[in-house]
Predicted model as a PDB file, atoms N, CA, C, CB and O in Angstrom, pLDDT in the B-factor column:
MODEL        1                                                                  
ATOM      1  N   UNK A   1     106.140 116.387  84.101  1.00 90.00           N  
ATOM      2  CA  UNK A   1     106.862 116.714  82.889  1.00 90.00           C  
ATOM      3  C   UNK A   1     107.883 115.613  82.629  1.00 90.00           C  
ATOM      4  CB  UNK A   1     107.548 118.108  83.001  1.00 90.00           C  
ATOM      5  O   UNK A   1     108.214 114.938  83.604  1.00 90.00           O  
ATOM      6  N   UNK A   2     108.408 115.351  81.483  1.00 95.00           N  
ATOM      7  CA  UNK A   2     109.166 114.098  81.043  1.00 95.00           C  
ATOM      8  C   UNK A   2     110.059 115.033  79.905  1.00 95.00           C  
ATOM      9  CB  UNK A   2     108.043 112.606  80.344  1.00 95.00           C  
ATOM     10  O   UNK A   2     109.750 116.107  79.387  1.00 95.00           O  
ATOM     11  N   UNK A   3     111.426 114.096  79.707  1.00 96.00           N  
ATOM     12  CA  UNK A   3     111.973 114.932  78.862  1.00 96.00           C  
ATOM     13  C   UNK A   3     111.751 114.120  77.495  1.00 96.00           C  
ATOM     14  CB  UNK A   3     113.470 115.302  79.271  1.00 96.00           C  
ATOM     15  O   UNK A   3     111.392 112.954  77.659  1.00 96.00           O  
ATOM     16  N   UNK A   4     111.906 114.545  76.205  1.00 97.00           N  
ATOM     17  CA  UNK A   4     111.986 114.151  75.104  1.00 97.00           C  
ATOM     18  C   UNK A   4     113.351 113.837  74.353  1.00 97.00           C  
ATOM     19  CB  UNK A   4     111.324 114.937  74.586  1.00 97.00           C  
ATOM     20  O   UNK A   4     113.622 115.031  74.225  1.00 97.00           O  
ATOM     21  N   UNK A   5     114.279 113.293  73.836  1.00 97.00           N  
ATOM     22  CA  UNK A   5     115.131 113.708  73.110  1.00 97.00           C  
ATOM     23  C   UNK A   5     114.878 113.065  71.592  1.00 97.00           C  
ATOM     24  CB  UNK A   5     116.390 113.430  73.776  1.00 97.00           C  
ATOM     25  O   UNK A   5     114.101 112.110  71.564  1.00 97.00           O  
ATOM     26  N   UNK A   6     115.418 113.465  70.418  1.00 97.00           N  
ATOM     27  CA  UNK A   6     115.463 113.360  69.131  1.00 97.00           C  
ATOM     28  C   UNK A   6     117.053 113.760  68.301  1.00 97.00           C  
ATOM     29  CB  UNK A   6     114.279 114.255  68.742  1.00 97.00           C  
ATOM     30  O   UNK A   6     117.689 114.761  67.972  1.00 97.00           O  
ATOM     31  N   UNK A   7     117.141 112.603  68.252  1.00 97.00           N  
ATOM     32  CA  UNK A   7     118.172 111.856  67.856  1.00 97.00           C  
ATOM     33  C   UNK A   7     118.790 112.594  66.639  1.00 97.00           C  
ATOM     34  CB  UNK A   7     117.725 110.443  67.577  1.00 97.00           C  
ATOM     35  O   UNK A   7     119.961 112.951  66.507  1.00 97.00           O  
ATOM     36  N   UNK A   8     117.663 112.760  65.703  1.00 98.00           N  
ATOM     37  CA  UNK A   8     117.411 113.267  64.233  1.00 98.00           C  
ATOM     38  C   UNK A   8     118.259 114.794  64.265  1.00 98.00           C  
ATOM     39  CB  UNK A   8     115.493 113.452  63.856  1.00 98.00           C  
ATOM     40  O   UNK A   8     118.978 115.236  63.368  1.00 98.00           O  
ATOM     41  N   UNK A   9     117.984 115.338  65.382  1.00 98.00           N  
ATOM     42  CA  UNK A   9     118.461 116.652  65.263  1.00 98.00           C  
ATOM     43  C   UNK A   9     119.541 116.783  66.020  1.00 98.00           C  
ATOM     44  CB  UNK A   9     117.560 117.611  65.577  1.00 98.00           C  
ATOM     45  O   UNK A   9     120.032 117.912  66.022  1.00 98.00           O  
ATOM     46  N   UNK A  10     120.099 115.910  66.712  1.00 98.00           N  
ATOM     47  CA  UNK A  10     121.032 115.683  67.954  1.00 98.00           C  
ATOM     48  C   UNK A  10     122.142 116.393  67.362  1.00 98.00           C  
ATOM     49  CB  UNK A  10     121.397 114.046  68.448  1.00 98.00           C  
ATOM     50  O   UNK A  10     121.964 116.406  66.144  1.00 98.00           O  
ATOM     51  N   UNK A  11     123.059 116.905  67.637  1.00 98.00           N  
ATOM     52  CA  UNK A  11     124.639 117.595  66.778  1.00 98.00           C  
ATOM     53  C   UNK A  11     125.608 117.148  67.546  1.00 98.00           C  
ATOM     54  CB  UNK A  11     124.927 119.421  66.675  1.00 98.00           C  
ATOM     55  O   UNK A  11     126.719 117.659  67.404  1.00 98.00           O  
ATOM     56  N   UNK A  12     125.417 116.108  68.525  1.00 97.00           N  
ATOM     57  CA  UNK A  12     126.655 115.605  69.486  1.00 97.00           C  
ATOM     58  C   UNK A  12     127.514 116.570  69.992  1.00 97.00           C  
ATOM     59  CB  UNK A  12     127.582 114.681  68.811  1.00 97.00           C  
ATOM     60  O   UNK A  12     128.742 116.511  69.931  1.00 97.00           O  
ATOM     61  N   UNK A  13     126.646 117.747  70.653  1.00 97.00           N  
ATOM     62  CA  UNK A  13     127.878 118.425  71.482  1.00 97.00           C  
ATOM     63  C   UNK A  13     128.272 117.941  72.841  1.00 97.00           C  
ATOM     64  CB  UNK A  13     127.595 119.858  71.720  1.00 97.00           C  
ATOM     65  O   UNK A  13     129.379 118.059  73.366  1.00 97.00           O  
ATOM     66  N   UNK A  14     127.305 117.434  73.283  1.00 97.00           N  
ATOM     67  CA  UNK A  14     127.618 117.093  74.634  1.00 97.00           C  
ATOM     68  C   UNK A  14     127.019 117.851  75.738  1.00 97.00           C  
ATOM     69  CB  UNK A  14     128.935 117.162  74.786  1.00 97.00           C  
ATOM     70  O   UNK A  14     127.122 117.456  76.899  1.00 97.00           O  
ATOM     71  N   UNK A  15     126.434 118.864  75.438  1.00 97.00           N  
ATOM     72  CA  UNK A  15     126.360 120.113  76.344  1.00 97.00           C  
ATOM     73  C   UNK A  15     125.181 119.455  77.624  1.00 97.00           C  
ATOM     74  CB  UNK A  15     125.677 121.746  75.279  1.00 97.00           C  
ATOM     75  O   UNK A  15     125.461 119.639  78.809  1.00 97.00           O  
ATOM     76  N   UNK A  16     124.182 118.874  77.324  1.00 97.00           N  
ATOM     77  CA  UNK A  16     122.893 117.769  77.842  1.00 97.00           C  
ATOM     78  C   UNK A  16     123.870 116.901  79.152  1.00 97.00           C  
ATOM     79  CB  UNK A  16     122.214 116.330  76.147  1.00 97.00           C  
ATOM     80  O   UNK A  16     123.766 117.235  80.333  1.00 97.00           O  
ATOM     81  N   UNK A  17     124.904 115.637  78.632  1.00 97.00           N  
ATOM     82  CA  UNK A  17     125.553 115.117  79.698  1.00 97.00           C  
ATOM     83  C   UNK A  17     126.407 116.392  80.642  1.00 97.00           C  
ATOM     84  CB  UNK A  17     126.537 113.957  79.051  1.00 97.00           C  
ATOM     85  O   UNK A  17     126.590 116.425  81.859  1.00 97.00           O  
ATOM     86  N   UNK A  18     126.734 117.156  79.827  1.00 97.00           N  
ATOM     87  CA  UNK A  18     127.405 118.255  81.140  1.00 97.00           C  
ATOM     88  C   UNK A  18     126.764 118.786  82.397  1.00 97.00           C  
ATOM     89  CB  UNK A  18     127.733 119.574  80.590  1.00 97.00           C  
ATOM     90  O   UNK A  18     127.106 118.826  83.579  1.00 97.00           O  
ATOM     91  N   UNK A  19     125.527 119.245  81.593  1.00 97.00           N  
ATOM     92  CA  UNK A  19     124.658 119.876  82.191  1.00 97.00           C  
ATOM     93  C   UNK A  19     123.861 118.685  83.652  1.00 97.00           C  
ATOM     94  CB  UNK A  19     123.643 120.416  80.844  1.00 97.00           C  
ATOM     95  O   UNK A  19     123.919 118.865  84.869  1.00 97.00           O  
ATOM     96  N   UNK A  20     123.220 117.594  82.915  1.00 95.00           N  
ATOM     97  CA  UNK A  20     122.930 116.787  83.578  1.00 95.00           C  
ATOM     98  C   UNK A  20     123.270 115.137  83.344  1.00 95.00           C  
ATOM     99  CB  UNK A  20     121.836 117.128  83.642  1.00 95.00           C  
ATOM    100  O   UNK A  20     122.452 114.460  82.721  1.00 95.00           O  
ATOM    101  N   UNK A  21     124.524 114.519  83.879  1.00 95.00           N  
ATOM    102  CA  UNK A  21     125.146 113.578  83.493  1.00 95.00           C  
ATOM    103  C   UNK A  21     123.877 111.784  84.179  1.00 95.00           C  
ATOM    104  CB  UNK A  21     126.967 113.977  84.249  1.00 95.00           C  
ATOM    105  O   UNK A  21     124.006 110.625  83.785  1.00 95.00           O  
ATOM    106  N   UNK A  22     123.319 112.075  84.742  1.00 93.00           N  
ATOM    107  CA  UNK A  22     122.219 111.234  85.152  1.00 93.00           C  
ATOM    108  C   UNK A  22     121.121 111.168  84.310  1.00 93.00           C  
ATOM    109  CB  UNK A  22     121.760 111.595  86.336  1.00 93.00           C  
ATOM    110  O   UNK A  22     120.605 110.061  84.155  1.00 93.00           O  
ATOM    111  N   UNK A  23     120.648 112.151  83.721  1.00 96.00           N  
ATOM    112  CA  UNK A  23     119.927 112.237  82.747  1.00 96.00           C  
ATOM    113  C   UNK A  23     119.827 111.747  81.272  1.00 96.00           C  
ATOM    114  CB  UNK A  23     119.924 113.114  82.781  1.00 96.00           C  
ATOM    115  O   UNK A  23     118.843 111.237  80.736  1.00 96.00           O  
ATOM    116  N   UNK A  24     121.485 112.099  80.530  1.00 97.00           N  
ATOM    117  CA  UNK A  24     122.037 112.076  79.387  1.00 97.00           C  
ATOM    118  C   UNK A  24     123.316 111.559  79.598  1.00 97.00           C  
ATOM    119  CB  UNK A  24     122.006 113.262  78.771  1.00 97.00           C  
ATOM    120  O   UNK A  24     124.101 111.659  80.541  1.00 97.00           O  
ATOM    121  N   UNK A  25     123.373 110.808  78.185  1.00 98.00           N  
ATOM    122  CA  UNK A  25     124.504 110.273  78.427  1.00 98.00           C  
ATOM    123  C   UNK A  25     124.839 110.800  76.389  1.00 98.00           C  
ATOM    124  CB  UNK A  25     124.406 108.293  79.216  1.00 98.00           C  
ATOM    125  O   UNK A  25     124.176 111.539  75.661  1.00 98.00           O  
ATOM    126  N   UNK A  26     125.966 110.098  76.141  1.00 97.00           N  
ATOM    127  CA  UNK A  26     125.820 110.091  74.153  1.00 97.00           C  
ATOM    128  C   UNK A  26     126.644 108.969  74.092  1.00 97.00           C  
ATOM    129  CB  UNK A  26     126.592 111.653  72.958  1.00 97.00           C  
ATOM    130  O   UNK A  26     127.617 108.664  74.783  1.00 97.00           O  
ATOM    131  N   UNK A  27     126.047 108.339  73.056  1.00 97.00           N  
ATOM    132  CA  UNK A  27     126.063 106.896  72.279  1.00 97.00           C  
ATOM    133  C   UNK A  27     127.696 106.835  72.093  1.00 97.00           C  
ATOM    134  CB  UNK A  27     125.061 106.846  70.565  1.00 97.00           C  
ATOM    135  O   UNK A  27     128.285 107.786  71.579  1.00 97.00           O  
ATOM    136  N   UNK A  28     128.281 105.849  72.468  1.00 97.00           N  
ATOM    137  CA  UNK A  28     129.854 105.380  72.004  1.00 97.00           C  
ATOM    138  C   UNK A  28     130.021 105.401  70.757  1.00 97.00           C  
ATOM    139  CB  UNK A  28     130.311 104.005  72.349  1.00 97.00           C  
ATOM    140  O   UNK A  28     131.185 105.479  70.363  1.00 97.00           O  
ATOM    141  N   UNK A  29     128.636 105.320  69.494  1.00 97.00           N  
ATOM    142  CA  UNK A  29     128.860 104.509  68.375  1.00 97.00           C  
ATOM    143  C   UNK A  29     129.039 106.263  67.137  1.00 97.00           C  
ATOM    144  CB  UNK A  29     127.162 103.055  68.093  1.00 97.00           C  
ATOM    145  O   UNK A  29     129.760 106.580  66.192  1.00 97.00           O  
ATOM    146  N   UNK A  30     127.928 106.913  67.913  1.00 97.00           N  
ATOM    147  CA  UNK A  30     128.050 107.982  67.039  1.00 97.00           C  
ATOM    148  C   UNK A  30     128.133 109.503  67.838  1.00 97.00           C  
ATOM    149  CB  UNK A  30     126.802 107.866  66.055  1.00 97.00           C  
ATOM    150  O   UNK A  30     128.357 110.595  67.314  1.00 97.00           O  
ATOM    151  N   UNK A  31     127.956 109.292  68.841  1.00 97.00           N  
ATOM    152  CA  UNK A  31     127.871 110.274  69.702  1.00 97.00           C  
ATOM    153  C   UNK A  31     127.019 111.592  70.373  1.00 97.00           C  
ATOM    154  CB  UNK A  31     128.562 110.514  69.405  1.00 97.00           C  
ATOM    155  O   UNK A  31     127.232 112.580  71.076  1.00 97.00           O  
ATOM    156  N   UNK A  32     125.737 110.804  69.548  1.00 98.00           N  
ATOM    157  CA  UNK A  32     124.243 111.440  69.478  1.00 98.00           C  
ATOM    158  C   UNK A  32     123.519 111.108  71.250  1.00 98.00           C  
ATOM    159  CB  UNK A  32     123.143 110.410  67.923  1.00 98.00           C  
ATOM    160  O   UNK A  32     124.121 110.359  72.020  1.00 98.00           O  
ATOM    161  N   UNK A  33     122.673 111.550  71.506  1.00 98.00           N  
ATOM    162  CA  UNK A  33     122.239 111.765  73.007  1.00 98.00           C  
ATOM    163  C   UNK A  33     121.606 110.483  72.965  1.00 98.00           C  
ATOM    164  CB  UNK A  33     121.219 113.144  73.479  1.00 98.00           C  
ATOM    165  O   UNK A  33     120.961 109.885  72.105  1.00 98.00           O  
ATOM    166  N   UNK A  34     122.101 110.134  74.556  1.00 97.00           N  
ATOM    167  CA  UNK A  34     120.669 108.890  74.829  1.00 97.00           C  
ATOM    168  C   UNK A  34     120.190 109.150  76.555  1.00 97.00           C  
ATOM    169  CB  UNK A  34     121.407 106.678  74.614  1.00 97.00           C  
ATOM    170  O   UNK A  34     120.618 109.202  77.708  1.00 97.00           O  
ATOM    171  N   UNK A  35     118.797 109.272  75.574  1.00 97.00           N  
ATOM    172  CA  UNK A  35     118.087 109.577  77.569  1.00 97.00           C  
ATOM    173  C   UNK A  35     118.523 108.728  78.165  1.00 97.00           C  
ATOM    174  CB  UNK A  35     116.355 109.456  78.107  1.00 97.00           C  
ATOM    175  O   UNK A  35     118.680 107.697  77.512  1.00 97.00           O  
ATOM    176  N   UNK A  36     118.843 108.690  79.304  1.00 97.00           N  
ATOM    177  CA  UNK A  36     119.303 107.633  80.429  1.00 97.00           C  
ATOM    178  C   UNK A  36     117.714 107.480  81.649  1.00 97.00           C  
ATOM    179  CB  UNK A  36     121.076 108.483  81.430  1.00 97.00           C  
ATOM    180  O   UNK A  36     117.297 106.511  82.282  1.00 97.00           O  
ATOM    181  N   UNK A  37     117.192 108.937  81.539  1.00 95.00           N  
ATOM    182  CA  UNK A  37     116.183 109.283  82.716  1.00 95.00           C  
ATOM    183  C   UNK A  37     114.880 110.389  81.902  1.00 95.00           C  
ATOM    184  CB  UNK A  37     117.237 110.252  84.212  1.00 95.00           C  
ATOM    185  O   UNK A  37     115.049 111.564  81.576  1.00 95.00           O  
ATOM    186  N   UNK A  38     113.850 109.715  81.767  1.00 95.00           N  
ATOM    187  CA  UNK A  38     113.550 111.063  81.166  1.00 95.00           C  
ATOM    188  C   UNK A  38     112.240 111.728  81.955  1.00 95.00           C  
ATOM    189  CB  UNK A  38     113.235 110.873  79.486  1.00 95.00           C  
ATOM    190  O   UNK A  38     111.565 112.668  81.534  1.00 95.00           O  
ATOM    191  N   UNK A  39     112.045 110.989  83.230  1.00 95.00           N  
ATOM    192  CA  UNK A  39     111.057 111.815  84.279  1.00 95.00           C  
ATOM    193  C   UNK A  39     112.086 112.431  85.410  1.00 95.00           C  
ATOM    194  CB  UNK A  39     109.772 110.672  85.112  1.00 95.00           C  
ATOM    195  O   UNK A  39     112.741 111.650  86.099  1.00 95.00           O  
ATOM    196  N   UNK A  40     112.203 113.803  85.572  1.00 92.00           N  
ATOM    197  CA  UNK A  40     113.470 114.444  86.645  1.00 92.00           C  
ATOM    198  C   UNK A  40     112.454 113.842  87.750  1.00 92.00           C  
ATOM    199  CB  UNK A  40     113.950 116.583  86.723  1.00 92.00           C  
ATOM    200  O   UNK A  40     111.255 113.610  87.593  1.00 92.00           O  
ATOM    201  N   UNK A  41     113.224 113.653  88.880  1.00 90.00           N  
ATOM    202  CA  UNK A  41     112.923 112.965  89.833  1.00 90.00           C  
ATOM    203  C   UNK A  41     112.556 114.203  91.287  1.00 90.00           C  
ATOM    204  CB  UNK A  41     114.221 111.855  89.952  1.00 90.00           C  
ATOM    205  O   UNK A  41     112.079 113.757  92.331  1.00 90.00           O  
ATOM    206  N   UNK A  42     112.831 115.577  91.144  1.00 94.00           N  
ATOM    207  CA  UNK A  42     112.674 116.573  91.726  1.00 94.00           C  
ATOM    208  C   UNK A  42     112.877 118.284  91.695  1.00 94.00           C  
ATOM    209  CB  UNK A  42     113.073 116.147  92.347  1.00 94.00           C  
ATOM    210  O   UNK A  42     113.810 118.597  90.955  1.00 94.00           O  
ATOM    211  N   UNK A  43     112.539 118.861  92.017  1.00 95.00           N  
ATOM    212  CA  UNK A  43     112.720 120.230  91.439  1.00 95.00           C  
ATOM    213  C   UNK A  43     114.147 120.455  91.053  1.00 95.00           C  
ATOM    214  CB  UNK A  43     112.284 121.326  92.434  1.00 95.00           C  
ATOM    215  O   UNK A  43     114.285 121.027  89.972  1.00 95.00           O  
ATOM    216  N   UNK A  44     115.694 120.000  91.959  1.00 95.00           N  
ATOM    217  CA  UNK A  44     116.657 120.281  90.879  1.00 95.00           C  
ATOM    218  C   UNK A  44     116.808 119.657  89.450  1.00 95.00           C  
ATOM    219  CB  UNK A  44     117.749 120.071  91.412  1.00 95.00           C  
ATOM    220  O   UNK A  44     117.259 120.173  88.427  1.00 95.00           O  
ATOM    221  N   UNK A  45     116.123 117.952  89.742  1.00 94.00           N  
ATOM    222  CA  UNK A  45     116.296 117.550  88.483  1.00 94.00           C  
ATOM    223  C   UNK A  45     115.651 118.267  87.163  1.00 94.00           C  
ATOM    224  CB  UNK A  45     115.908 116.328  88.561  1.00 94.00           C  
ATOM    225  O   UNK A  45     116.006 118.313  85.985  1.00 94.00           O  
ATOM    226  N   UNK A  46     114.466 118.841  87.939  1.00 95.00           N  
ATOM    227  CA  UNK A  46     113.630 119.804  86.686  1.00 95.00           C  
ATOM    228  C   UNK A  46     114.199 120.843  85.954  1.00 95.00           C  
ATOM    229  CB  UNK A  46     112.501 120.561  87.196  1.00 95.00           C  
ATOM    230  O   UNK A  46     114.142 121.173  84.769  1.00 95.00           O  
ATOM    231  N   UNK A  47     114.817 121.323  87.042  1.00 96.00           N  
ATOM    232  CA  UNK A  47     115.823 122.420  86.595  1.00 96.00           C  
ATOM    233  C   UNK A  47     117.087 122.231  85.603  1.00 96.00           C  
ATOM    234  CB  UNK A  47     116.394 122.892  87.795  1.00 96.00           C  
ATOM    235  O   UNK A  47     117.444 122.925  84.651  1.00 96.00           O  
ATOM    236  N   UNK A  48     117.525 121.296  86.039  1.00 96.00           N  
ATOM    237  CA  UNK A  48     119.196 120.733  85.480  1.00 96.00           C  
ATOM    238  C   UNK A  48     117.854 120.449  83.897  1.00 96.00           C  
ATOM    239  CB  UNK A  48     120.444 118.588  86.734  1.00 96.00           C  
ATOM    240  O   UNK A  48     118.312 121.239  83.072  1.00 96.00           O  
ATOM    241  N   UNK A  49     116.878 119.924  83.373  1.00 95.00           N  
ATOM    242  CA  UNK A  49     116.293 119.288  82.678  1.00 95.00           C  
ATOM    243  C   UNK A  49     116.042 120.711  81.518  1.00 95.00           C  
ATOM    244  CB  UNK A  49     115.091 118.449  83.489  1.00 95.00           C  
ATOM    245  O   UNK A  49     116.286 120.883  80.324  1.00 95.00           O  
ATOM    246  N   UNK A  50     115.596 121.323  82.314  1.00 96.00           N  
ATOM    247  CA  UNK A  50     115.064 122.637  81.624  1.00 96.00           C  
ATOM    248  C   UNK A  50     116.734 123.541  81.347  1.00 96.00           C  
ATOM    249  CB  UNK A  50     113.707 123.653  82.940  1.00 96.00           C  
ATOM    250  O   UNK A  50     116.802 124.429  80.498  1.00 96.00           O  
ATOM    251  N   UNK A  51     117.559 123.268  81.919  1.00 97.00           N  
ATOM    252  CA  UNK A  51     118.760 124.311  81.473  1.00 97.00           C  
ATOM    253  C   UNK A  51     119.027 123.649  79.843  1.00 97.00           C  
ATOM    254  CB  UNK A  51     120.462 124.190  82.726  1.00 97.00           C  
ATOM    255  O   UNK A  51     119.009 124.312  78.806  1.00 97.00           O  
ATOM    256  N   UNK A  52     119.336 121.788  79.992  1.00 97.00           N  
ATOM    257  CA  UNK A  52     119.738 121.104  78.959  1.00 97.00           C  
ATOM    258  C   UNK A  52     118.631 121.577  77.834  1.00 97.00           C  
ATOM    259  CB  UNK A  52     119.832 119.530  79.310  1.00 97.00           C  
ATOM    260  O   UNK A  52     119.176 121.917  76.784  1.00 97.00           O  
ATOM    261  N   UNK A  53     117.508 121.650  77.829  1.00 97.00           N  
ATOM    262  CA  UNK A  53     116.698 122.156  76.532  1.00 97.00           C  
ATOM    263  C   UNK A  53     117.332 123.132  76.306  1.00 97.00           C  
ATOM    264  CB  UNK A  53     115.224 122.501  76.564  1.00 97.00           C  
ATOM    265  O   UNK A  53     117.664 123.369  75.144  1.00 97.00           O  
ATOM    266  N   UNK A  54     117.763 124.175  77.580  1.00 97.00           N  
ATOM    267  CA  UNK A  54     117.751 125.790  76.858  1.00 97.00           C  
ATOM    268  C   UNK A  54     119.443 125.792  75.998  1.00 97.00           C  
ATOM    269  CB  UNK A  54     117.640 127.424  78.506  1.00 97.00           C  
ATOM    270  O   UNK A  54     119.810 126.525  75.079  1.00 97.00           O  
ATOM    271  N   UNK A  55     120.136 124.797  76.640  1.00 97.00           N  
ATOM    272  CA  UNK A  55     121.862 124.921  76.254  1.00 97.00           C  
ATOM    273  C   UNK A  55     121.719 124.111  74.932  1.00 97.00           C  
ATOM    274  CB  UNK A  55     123.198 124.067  77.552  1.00 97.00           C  
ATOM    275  O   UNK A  55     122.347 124.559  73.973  1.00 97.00           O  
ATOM    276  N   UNK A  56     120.943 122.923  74.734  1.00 98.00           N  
ATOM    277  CA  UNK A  56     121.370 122.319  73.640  1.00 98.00           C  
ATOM    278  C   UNK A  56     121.378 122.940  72.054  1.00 98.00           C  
ATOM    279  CB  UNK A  56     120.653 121.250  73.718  1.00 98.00           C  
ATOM    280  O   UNK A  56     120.357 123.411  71.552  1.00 98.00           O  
ATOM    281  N   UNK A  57     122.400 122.886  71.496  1.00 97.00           N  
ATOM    282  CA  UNK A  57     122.440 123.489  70.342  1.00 97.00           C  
ATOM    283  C   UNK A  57     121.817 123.630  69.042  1.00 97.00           C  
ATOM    284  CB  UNK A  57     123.162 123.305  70.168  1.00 97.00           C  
ATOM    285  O   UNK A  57     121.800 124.583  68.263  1.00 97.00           O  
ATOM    286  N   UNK A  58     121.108 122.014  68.954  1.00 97.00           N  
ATOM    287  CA  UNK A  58     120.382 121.243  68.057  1.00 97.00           C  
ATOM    288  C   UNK A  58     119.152 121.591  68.310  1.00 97.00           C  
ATOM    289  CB  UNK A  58     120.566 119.867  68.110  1.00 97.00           C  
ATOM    290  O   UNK A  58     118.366 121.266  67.421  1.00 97.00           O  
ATOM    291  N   UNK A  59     118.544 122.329  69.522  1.00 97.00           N  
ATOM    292  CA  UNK A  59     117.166 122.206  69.798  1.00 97.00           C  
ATOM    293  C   UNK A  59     116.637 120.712  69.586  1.00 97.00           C  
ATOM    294  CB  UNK A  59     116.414 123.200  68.907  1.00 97.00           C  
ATOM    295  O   UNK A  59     115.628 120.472  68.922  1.00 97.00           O  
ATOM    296  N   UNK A  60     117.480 119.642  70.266  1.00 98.00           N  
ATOM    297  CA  UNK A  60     117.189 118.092  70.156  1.00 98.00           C  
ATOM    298  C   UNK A  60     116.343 117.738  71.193  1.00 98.00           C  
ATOM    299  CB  UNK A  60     118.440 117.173  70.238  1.00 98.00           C  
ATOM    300  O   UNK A  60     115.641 116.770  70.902  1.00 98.00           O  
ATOM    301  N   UNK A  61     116.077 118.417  72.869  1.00 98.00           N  
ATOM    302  CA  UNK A  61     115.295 118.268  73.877  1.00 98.00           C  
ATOM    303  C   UNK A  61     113.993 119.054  73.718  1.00 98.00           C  
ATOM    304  CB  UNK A  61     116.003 118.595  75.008  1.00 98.00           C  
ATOM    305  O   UNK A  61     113.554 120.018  73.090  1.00 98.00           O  
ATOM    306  N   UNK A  62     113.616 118.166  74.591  1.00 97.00           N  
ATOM    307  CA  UNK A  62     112.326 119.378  75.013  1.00 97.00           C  
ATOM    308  C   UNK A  62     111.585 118.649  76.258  1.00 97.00           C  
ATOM    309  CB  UNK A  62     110.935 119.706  73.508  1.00 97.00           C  
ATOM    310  O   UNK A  62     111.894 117.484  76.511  1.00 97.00           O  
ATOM    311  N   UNK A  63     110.559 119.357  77.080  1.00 96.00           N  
ATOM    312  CA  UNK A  63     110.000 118.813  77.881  1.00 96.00           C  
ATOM    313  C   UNK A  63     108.640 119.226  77.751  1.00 96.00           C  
ATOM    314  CB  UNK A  63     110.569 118.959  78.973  1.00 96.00           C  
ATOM    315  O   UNK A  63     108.179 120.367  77.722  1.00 96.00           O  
ATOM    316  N   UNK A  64     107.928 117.843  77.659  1.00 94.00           N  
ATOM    317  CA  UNK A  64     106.597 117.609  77.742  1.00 94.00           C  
ATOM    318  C   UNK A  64     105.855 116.921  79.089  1.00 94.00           C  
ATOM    319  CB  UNK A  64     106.392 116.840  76.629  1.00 94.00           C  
ATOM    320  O   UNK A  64     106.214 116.020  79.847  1.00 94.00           O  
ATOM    321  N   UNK A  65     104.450 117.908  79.021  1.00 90.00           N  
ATOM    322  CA  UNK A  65     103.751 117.000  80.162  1.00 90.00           C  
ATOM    323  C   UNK A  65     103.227 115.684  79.944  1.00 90.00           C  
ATOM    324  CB  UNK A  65     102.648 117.632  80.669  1.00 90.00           C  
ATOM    325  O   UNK A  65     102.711 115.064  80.873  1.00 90.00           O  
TER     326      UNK A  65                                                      
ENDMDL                                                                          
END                                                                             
């Protein structure tokens, strides 16, 4: 599984770097998400991966196989 993000729908809350700060980071310029990682590297990372889809507000993540 790999994560997706989309920019387009992003709402810059932040909630993605909270959740998983290795993963996500948000842009200095506007404050929209930028994958940093987008294959989790092990079952917590999957997890921390799958909370950020379920917390983000924008519905901006998702994870695909």
């Amino acid at each position: 599984m790999h994560l997706e993000a989309n920019r387009d729908r992003c709402v810059g809350s932040g909630q993605c770097v909270l959740v998983d700060p290795d993963a996500f980071d948000q842009d200095d310029a506007d404050g929209l998400v930028v994958l940093l990682r987008a294959q989790p590297h092990d079952d917590a990372g999957l997890a921390r991966a799958r909370e950020a889809v379920n917390v983000c507000p924008g519905r901006a993540l998702s994870l695909a196989d």
